[in-house]
RODO-2510 file (C-alpha; in nm, 4 decimals, decimal comma):
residues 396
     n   res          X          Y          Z
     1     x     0,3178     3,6540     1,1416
     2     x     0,1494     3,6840     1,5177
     3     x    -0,0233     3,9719     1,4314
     4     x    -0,1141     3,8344     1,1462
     5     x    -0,2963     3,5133     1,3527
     6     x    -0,3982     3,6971     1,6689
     7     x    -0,5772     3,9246     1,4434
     8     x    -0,7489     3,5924     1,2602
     9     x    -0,7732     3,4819     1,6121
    10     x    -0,9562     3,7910     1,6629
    11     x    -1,2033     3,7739     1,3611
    12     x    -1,2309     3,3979     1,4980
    13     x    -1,3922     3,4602     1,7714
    14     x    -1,7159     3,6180     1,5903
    15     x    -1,7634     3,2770     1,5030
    16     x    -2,1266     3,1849     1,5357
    17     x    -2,1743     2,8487     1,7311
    18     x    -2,4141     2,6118     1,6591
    19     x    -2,7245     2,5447     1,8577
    20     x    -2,6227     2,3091     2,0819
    21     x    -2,2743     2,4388     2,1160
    22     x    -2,1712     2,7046     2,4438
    23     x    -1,8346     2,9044     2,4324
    24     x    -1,5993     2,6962     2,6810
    25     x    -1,3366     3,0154     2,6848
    26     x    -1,0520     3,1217     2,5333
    27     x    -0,7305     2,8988     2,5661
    28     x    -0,3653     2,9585     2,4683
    29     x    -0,1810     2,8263     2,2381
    30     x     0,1652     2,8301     2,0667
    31     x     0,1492     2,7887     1,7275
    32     x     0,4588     2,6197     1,4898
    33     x     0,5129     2,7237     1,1604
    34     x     0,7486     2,6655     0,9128
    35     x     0,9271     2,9698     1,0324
    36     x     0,9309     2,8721     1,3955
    37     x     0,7196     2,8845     1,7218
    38     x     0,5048     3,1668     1,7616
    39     x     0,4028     3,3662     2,0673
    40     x     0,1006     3,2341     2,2379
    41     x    -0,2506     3,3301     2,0946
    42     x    -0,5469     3,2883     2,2521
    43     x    -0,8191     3,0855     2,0824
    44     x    -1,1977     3,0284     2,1919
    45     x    -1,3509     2,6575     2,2414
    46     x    -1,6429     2,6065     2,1915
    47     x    -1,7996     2,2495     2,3354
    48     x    -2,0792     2,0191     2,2321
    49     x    -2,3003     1,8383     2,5766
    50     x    -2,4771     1,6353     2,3720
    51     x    -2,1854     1,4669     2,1040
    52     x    -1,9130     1,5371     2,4121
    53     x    -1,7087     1,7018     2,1696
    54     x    -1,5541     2,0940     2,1522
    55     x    -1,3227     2,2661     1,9088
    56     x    -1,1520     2,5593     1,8287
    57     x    -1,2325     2,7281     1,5354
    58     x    -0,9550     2,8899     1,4702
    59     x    -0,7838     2,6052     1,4735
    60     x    -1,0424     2,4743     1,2291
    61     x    -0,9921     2,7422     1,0073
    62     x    -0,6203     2,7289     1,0075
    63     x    -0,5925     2,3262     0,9444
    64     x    -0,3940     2,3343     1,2282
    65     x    -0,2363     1,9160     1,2859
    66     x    -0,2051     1,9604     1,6651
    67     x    -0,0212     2,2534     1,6663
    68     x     0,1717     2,2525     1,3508
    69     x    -0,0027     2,4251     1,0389
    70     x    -0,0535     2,2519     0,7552
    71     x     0,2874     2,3751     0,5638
    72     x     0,5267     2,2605     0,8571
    73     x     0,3139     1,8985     0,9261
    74     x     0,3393     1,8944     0,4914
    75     x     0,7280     1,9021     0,5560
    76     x     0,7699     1,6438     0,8644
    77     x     0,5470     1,3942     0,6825
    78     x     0,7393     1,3958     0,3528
    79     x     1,0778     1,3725     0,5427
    80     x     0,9021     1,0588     0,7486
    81     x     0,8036     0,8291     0,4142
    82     x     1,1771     0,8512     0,3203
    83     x     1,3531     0,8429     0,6249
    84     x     1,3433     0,6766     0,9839
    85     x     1,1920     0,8857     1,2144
    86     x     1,5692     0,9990     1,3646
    87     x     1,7078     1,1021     1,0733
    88     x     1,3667     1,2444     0,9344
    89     x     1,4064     1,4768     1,2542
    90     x     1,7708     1,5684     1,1482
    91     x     1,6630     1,6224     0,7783
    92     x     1,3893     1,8755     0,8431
    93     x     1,5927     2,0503     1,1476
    94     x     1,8495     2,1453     0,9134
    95     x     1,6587     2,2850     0,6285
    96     x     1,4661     2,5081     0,8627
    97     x     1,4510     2,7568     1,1692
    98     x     1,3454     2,4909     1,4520
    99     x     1,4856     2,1349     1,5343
   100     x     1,2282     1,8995     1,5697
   101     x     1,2595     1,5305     1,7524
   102     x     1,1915     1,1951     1,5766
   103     x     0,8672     1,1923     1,8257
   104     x     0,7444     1,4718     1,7090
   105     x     0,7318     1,4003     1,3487
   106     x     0,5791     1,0112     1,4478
   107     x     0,3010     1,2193     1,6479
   108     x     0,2169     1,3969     1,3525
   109     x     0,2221     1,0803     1,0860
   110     x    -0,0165     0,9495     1,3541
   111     x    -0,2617     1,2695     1,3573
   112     x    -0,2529     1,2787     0,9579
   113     x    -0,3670     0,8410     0,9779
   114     x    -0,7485     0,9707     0,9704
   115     x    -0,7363     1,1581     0,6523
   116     x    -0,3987     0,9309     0,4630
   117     x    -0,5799     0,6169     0,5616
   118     x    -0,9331     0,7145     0,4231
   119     x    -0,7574     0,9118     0,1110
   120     x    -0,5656     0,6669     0,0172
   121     x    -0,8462     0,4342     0,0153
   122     x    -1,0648     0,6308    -0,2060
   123     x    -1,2989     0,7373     0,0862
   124     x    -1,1657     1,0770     0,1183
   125     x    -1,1819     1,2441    -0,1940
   126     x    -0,9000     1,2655    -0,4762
   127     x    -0,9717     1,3034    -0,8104
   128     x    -0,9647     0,9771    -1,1509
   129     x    -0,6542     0,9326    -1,3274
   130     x    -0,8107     1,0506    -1,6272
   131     x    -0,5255     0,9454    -1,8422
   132     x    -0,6047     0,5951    -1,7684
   133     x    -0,9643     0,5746    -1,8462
   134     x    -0,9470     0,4572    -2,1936
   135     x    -0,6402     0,1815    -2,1300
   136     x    -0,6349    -0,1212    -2,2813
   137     x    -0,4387    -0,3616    -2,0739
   138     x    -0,4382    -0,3329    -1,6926
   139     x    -0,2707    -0,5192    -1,4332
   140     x    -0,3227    -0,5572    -1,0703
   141     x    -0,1263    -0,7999    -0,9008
   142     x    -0,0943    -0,8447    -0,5396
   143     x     0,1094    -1,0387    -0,2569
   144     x     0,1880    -1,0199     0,1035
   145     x     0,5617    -0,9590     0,2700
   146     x     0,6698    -0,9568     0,6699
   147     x     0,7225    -0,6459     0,8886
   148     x     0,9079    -0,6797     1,2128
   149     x     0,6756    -0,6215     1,4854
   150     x     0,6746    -0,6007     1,8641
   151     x     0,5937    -0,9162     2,0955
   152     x     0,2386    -0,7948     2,1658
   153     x     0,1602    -0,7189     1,8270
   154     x     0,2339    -1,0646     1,7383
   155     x    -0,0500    -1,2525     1,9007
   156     x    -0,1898    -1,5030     1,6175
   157     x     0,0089    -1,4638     1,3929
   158     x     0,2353    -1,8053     1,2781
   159     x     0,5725    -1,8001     1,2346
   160     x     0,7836    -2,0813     1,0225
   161     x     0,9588    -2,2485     1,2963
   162     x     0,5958    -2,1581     1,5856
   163     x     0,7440    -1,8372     1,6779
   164     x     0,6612    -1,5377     1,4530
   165     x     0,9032    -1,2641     1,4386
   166     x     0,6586    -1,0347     1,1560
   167     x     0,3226    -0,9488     1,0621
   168     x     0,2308    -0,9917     0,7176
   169     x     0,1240    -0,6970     0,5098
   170     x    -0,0676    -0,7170     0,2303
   171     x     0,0258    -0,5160    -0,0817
   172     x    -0,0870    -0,4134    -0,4508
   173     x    -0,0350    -0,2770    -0,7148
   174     x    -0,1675    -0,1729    -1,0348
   175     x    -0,0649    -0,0538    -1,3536
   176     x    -0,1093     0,0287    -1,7023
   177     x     0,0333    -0,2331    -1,9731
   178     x     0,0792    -0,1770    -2,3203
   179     x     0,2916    -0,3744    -2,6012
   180     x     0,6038    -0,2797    -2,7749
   181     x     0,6624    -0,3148    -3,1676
   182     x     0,7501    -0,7178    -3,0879
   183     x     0,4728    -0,7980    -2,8949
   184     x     0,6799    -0,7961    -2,5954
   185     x     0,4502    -0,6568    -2,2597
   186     x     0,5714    -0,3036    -2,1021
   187     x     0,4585    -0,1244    -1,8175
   188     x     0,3597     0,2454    -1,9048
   189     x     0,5588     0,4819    -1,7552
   190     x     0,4571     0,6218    -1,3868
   191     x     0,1402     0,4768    -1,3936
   192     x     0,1731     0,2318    -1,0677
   193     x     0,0138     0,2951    -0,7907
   194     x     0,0165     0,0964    -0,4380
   195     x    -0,1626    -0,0155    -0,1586
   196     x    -0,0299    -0,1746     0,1630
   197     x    -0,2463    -0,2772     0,5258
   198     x    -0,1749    -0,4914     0,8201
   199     x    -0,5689    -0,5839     0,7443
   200     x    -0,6966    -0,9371     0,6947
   201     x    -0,7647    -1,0703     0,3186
   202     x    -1,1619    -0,9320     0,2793
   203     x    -1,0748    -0,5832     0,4365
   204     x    -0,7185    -0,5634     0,1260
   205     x    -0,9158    -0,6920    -0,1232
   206     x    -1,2086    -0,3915    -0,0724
   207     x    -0,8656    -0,1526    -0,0884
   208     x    -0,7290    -0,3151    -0,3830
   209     x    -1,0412    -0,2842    -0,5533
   210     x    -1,1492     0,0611    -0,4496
   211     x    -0,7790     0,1811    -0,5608
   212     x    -0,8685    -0,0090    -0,8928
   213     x    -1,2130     0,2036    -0,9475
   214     x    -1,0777     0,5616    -0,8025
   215     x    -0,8635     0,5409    -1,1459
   216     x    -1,0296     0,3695    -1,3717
   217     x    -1,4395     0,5064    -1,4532
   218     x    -1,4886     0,2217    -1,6600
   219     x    -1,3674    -0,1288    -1,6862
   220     x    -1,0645    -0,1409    -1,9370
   221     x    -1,0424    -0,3869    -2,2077
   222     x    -0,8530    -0,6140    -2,0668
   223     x    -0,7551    -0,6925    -1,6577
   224     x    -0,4874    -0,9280    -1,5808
   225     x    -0,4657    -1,0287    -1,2143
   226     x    -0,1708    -1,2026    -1,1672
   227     x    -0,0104    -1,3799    -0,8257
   228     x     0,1876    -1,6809    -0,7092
   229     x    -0,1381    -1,8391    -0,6896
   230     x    -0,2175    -1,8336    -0,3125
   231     x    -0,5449    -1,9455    -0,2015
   232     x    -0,6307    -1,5968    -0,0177
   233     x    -0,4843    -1,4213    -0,3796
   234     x    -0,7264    -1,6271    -0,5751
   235     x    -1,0365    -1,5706    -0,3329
   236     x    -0,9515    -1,1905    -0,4036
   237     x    -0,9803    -1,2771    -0,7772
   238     x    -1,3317    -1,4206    -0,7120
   239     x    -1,4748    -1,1710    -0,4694
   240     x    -1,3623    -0,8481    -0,6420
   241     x    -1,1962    -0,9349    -0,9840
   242     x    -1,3309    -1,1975    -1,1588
   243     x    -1,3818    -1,0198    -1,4531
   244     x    -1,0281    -1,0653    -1,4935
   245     x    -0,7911    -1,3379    -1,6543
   246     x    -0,5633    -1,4947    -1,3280
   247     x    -0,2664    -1,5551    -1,4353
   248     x    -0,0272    -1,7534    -1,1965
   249     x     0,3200    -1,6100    -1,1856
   250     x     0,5291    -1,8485    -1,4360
   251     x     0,8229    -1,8115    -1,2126
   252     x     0,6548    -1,9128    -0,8867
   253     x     0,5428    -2,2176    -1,1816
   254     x     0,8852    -2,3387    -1,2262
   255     x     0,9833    -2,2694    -0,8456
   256     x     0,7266    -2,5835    -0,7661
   257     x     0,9215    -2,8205    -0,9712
   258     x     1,1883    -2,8720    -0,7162
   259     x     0,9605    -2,9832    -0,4533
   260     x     0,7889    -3,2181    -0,6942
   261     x     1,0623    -3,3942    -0,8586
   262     x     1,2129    -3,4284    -0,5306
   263     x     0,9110    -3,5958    -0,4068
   264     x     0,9676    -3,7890    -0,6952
   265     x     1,2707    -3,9251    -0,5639
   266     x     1,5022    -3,7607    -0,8003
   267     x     1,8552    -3,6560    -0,6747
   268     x     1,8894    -3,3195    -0,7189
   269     x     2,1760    -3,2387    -1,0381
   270     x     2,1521    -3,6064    -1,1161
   271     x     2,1323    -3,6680    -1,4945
   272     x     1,7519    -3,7297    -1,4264
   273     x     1,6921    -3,4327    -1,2450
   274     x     1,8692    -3,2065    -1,4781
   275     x     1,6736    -3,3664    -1,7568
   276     x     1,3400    -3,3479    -1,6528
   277     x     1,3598    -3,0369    -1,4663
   278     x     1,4424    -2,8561    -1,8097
   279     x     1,2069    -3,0414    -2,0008
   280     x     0,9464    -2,9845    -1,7916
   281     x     1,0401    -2,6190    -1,7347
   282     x     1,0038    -2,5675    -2,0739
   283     x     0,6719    -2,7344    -2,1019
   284     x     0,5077    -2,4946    -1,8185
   285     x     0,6634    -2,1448    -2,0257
   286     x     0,5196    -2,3044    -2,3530
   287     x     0,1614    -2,3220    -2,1777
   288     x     0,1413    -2,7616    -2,1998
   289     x     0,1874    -2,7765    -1,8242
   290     x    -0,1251    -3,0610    -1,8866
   291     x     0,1175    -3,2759    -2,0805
   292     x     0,3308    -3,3064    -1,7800
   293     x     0,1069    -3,3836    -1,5728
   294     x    -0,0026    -3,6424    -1,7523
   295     x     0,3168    -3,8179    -1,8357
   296     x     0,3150    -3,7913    -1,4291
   297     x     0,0229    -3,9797    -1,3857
   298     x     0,0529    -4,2038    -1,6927
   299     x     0,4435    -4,3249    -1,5835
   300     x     0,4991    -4,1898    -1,2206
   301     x     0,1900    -4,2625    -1,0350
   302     x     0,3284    -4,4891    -0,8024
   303     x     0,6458    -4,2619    -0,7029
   304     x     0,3140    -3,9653    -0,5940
   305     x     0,3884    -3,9542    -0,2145
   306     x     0,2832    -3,7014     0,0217
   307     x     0,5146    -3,3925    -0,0962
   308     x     0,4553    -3,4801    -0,4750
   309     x     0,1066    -3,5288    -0,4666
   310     x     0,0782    -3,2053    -0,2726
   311     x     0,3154    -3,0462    -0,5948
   312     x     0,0879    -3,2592    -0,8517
   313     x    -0,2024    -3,0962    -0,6784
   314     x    -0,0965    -2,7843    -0,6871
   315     x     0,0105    -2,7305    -1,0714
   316     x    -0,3503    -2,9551    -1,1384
   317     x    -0,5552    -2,6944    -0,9559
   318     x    -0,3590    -2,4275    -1,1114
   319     x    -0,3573    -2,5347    -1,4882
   320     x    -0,6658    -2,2825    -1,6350
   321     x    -0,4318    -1,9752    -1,5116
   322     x    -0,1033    -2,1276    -1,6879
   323     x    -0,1739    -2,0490    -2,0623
   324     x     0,1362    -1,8871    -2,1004
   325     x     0,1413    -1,9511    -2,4940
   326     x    -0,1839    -1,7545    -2,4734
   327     x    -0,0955    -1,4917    -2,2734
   328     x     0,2629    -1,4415    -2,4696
   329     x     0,0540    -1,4428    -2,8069
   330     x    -0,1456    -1,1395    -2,6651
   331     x     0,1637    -0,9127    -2,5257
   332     x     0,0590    -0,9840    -2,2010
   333     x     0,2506    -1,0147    -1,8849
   334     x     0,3027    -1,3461    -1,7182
   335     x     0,5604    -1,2798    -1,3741
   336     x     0,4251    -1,0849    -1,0661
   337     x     0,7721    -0,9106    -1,0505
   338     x     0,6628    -0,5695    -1,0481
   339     x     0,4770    -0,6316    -0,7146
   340     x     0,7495    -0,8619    -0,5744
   341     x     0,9823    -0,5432    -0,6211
   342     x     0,7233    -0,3579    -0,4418
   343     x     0,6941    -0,5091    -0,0879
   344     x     1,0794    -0,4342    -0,0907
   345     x     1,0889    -0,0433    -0,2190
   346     x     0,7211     0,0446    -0,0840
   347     x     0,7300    -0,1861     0,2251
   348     x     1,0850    -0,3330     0,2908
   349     x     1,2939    -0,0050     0,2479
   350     x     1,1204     0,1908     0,4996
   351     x     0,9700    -0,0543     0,7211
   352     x     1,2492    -0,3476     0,7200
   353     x     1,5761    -0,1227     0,7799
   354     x     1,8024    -0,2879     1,0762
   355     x     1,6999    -0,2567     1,3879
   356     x     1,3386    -0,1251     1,3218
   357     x     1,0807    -0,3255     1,5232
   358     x     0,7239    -0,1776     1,4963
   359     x     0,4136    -0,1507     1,6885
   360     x     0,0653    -0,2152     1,4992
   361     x    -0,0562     0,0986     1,5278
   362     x     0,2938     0,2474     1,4281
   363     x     0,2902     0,0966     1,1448
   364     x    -0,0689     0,1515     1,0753
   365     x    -0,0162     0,4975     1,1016
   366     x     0,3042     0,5269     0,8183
   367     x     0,1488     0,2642     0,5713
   368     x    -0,1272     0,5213     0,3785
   369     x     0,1274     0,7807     0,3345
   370     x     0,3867     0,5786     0,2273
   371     x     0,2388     0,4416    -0,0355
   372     x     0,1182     0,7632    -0,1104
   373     x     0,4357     0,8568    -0,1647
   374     x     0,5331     0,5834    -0,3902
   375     x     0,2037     0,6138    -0,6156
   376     x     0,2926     1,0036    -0,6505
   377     x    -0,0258     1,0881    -0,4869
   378     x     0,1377     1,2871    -0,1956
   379     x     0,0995     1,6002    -0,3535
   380     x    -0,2479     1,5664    -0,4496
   381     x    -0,3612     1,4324    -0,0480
   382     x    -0,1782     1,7603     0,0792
   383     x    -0,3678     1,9802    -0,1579
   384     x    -0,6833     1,7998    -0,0430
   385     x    -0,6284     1,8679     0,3459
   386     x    -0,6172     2,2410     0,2809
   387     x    -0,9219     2,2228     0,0024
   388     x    -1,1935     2,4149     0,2141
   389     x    -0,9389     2,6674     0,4186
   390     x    -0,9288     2,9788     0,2779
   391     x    -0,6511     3,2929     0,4173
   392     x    -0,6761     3,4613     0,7467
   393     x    -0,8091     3,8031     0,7188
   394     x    -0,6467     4,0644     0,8454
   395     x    -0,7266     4,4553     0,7652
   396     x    -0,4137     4,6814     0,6539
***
């Protein structure tokens, strides 16, 4: 294998610089491959005045990710979207010739954040989901979850009680729908897909909508886009989806009942509250949320204080994106579960185990490739670092 190299090394250094480039020397350098570390070889640099930028390229040719080649970085990054970076280390030592430590396989997610972070956002190549171009029914739904973070990387953000303990990250996902022989909505078989940033609302919505046009080529027949009705979910809708029906998550519906009819001034499991709270439950799944509202205002207007009217408010400002009669009637979906079970297996299972507290740009770094991972798109980003490298030569 160092022959091998050294002898690439060799052909390597015929390598014809630019104009404005001047051979810097040749420079050592120990090279880790699956197999192990090899003996030094020596590698010329060549250095740009003008840009104030050199490379090696060798090192170019080779893909090397600092000085691990592609096959061996491959390994340590899908043993990192899996594991904490500890037992990551552990997992990949034992399966090969050389033990690793957990910082070495965080250095590496961090050198692969360029390429993950622009991949996953479309930016970097990857090719349509071409079994999804003709679908019929798509859903993208979105929503945001916590991430323990370190005191500095907390600045600005709110916590509930005025002292934040997480950063919010923003996630998506979207999906194929279809509908079974009783009309009932189904989600198509592995054809979810993720994304996840620390980024404010404008920067996820670009992402969510870029990830929306890498796999579709043309708008489907139908888009659902379906939240718990947040007012930075529904200026996605109208800055990047509004060609689709928003649909407010009919759980996250009924959830806003307590809070009203206790601003009502209904005991909680009195006869009352029992009564109305599975009436009126049963008005918002049948799509006549409007009916309630105005019994409300017809009978109750004078119990509407503060916490009510903000409840009233909310289901009145929400009504056109509660039609669930409608949206049953077509197969559709109506609950936001499938993301909801996202921020815990794409975000909470790797980044929320005990004891993990992250830094921004840790977390930064992990985020592409993890969801990635959970979209089964890792193979197809490793393919598409080592697109344009081609075998080092080496005569018999």
């Amino acid at each position: 294998m160092a022959e091998l190299l050294s002898a690439g090394a060799a052909t390597a250094r015929n390598y014809e610089p630019e104009a404005d480039e001047r051979n810097a020397g040749n420079h050592g350098k120990r090279i880790v491959t699956l197999f192990g570390e090899l003996p030094e070889i020596k590698r010329t640099y060549y250095w740009n005045e003008d840009s104030h930028s050199g490379h090696y390229p060798f090192d170019d040719r080779l893909g090397l990710v600092g000085r691990y080649t592609p096959a061996a970085a491959d390994e340590m990054a899908r043993c990192a979207v899996s594991h904490p970076y500890k037992d990551a280390a552990e997992a990949f030592s034992r399966c090969h010739a050389f033990n690793v430590s957990p910082d070495t396989i965080r250095e590496i997610v961090g050198m692969l954040y360029d390429e993950s972070s622009a991949f996953a956002k479309g930016s970097g190549g990857g090719e349509r989901d071409a079994c999804d171009e003709q679908a019929g029914i798509v859903c993208v739904m979105a929503d945001g979850t916590g991430m323990p973070m370190r005191r500095e990387c907390l600045k600005g953000a709110k916590g509930k009680d005025g002292r934040a303990r997480t950063r919010e990250v923003k996630a998506g996902a979207i999906f194929v729908a279809s509908k079974t022989k009783d009309n009932e909505p189904h989600r198509d078989l592995d054809t979810t897909t993720y994304v996840a940033t620390t980024h404010r609302r404008e920067k996820f919505g670009k992402y969510l909508r870029s990830e929306f046009d890498r796999r579709f080529s043309r708008e489907p027949d139908t888009v659902l886009y379906i939240t718990d009705g947040g007012k930075w979910l529904h200026s996605i809708h109208e800055s990047e989806f509004p060609f689709a029906v928003e649909i407010l998550d009919v759980y996250h519906a009924v959830e806003h009942l307590k809070p009203l009819l206790a601003g009502l001034g209904i005991k909680e499991n009195s006869k009352e509250w029992k009564y109305r709270h599975h009436y009126w439950s049963e008005c918002i799944k049948a799509g006549k949320v409007q009916n309630v509202l105005d019994y409300i205002w017809k009978n109750m207007r004078a119990r509407l204080g503060k916490d009510a009217m903000r409840e009233y408010k909310y289901y009145r400002s929400n009504a056109g994106r509660m039609k669930y009669d409608e949206y049953r009637a077509n197969g559709w979906f109506i609950g936001s579960g499938v993301i909801e079970s996202g921020c815990k297996t794409v975000i909470g299972q790797r980044f929320k185990q005990s004891g993990m507290i992250w830094s921004l740009k840790g977390a930064k770094a992990l985020l592409p490739l993890r969801t990635l991972y959970k979209s089964n798109r890792l193979e197809q980003f490793f393919a598409y670092l080592v697109r344009d490298l081609r075998q080092v030569d080496c005569a018999a």
